[in-house]
C-alpha positions in Angstrom: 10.9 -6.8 16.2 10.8 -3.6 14.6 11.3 -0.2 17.0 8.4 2.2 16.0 9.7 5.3 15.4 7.2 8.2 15.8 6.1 9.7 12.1 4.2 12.4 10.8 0.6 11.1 10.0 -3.1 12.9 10.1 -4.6 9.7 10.5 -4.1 6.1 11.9 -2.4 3.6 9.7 -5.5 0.8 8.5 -3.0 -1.5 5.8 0.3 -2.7 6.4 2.8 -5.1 3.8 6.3 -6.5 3.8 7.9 -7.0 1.1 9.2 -10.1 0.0 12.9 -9.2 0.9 11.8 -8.0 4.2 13.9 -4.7 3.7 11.1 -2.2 3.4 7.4 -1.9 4.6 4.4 0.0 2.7 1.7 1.4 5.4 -1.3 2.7 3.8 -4.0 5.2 6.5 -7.0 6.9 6.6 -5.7 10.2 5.8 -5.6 8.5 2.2 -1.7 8.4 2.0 0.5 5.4 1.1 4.3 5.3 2.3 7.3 2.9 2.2 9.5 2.4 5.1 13.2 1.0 5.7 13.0 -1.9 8.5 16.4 -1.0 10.0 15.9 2.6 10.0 12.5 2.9 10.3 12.9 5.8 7.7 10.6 6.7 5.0 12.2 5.3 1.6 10.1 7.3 -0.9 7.8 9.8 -1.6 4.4 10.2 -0.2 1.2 8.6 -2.3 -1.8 10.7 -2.4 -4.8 8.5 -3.2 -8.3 10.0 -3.7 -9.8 8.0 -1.0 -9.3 6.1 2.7 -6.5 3.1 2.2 -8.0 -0.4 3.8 -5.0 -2.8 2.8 -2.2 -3.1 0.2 -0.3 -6.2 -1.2 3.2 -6.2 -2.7 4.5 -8.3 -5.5 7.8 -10.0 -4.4 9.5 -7.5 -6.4 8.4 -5.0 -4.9 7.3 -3.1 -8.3 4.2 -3.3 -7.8 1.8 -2.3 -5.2 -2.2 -3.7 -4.8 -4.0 -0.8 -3.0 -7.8 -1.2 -1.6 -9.9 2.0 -0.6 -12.5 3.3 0.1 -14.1 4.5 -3.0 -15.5 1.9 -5.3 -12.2 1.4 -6.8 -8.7 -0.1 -6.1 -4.8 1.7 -7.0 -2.3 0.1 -8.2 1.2 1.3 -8.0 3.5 0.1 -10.5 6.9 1.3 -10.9 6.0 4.1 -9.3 2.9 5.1 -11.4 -0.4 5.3 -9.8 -3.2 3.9 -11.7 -6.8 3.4 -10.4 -8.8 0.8 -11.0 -12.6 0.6 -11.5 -15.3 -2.0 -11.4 -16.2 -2.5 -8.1 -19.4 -1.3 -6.4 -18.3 -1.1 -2.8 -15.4 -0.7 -1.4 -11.9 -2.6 -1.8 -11.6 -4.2 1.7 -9.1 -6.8 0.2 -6.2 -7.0 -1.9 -3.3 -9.6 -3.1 -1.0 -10.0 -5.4 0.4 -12.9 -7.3 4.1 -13.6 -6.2 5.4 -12.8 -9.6 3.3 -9.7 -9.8 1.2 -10.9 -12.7 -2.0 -11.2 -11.2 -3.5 -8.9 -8.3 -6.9 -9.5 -6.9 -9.6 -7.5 -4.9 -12.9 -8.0 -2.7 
């Protein structure tokens, strides 16, 4: 079990992943921010991700490279390497997300 450790947020935490090596955790929230977290520390291990909307869910690939984000705007993020992109086509909402295991397909509903 992980100890929470009290963080600075605006906003309550609506998506939560593991990655594959169960070393870190990405939390996306409602004050449209996603953040990666050390499970023994419980510290943040990167910078804070502005997105342009409400985060619903995320999805890791097992490398942890890349990063399936659903929100709130008809749209979807993916973080790869590090590099936001946004991704259209959808009409409503991204209330889902997954990724492949080896990162080379994500998919969103």
């Amino acid at each position: 079990m992980i100890e929470h450790k009290k963080q600075t947020r605006t906003a309550g935490v609506s998506g939560v992943g593991i990655f594959a090596d169960g070393k870190r955790i990405v939390s996306g929230s409602h004050d449209q921010t996603l953040r990666m977290w050390n499970t023994e520390t419980g510290a943040a291990v990167n910078n804070l991700v502005i997105l342009p909307n409400t985060v619903h869910c995320v999805s890791a690939s097992n490398s942890g490279q890349k990063i399936l984000i659903g929100v709130r705007s008809p749209s979807a993020g993916l973080l790869d390497n590090g590099v936001l992109k946004l991704l259209k086509g959808h009409s409503h909402a991204a209330w889902a997300v997954a990724v492949s295991k080896d990162g080379r397909f994500g998919f969103t509903g």
